[in-house]
C-alpha positions in Angstrom: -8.7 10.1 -113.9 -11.6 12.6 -115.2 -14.3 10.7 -113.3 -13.2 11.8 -109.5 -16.2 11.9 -106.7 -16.0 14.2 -104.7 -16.8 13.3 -100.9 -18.6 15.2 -98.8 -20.1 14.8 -95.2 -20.3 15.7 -91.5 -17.8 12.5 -91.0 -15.0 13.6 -89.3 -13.0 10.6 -91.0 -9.8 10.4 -93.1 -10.3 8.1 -95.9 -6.9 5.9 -97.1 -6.2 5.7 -100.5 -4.4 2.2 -101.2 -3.3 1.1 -104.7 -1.6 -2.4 -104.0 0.6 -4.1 -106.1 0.4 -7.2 -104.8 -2.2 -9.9 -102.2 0.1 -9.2 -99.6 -0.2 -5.5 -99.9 -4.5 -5.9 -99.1 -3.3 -6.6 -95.3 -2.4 -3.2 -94.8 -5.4 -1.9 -96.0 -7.4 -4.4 -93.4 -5.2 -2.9 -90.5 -6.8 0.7 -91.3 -10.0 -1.2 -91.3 -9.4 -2.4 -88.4 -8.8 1.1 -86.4 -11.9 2.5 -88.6 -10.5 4.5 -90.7 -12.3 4.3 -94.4 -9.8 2.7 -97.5 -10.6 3.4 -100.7 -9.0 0.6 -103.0 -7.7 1.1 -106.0 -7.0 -1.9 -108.5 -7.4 -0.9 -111.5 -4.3 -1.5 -113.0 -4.2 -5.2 -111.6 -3.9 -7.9 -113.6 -7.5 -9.8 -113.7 -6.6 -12.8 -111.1 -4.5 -10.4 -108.6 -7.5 -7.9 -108.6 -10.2 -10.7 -107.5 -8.3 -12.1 -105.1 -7.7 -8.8 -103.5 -11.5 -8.1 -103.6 -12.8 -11.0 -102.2 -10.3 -11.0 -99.4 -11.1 -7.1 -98.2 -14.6 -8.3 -99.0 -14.9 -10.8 -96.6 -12.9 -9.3 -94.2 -15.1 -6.1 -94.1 -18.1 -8.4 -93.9 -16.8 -10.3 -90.9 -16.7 -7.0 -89.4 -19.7 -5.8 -90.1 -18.4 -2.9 -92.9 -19.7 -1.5 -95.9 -18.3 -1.3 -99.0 -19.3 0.6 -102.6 -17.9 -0.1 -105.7 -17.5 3.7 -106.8 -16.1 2.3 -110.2 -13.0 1.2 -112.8 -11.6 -0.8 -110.1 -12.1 1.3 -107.5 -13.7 0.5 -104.4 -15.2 2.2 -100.8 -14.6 0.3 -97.6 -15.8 0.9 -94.1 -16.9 0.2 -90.9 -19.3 2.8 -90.9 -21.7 4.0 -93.5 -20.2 6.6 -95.5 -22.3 8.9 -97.5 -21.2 9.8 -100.6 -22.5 12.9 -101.8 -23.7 13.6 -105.7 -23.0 9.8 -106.1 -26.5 8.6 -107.1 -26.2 11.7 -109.9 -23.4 10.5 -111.3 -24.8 6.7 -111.6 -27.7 8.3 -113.1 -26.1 10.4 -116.0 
């Protein structure tokens, strides 16, 4: 993947890197949500149906609690319970 962003910050947190195969798999992702540790989620190489499903169900569960989430792009996503600052983000929306 040639379009990597780096992150950069003063947060102190780890950020998981989940690339389900399958609904079930989006649990685990919600469990590190759930001890506040940032996900990013890749489903990029999900079929269409698989991929929405997965979406809207860390979606919702990061708005129930209160989270944030960026689409950083191709089917990959930010999630948090705590706003994460992405630096040289904006720039590369831009260009």
């Amino acid at each position: 993947m040639d379009n990597i962003i780096p992150i950069f910050g003063s947060s102190s947190h780890e950020i998981s890197v989940f690339k389900p195969v399958s609904f079930e798999d989006a649990q685990q992702a919600i469990n590190q949500l759930k001890l506040g540790q940032p996900i990013m989620l890749n489903i990029s190489e999900l079929p269409h149906l698989t991929a929405q499903r997965i979406t809207d169900f860390v979606s919702g569960s990061v708005s129930v609690l209160c989270g944030y989430s960026m689409d950083v792009g191709n089917g990959v996503f930010l999630y948090s319970l705590s706003e994460i600052e992405v630096a040289g983000f904006q720039d590369q929306q831009i260009a």
